[in-house]
N, C-alpha and C positions, 0 to 999 in steps of 0.2 A: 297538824294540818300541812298539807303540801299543797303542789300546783300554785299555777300564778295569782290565786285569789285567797294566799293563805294567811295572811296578815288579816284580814274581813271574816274568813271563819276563824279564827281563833280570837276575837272578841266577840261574834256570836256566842262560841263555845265558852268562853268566861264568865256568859251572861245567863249561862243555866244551871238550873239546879238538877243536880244528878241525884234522886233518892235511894237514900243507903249509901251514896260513897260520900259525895262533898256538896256542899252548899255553893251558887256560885259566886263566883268572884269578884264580879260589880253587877253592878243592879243596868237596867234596861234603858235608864235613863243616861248613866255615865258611859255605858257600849256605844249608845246615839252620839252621844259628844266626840268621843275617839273616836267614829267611826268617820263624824263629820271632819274633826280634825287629821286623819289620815289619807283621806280623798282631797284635801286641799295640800297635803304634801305631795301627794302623789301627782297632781297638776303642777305643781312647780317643780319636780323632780324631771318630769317628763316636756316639761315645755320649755326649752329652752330661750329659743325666742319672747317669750312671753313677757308682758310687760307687765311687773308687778303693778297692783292696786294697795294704795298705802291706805284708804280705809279697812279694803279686806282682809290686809293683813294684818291692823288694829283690831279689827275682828276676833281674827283667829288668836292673836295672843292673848286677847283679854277675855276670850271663852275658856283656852287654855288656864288663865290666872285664876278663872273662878273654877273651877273645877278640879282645880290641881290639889287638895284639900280633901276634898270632896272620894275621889280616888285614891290617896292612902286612907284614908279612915274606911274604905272599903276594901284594901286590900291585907290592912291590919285586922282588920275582924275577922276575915277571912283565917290569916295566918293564925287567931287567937282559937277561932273555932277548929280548925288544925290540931293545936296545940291539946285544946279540951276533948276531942276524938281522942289523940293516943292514950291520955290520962286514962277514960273509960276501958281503955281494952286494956 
């Protein structure tokens, strides 16, 4: 992905399944969590002024903490079903 919205298509794009090449990369639900949590870094990157909110960003860590888990076991299956593609050919 390029252009300035490429960080949001490229967890679309990990979130599909390509038939006949790869399986995707996280499921629909974990794309929605990254995708939540990338829109809230992208607000604090850009707002400087901004006055944090110390629930929101108990929020955002403790969506991060549960789902951090949840994303390598989906990016290990991934790489396992990888792994079992080359075997076949």
């Amino acid at each position: 992905p390029t252009g300035n919205k490429w960080h949001r298509d490229l967890l679309d794009q990990m979130a599909v399944n390509i038939t006949n090449v790869r399986t995707e990369v996280i499921t629909e639900e974990t794309r929605a969590i990254l995708d939540e949590l990338r829109r809230f870094r992208h607000v604090i990157r850009s707002a400087y002024s901004f006055q944090l909110d110390q629930e929101k960003v108990l929020i955002v860590v403790n969506t991060f903490l549960s789902y951090h888990h949840q994303l390598i076991q989906e990016i290990q299956s991934f790489c396992d079903d990888l792994d079992d593609t080359e075997v076949k050919q």
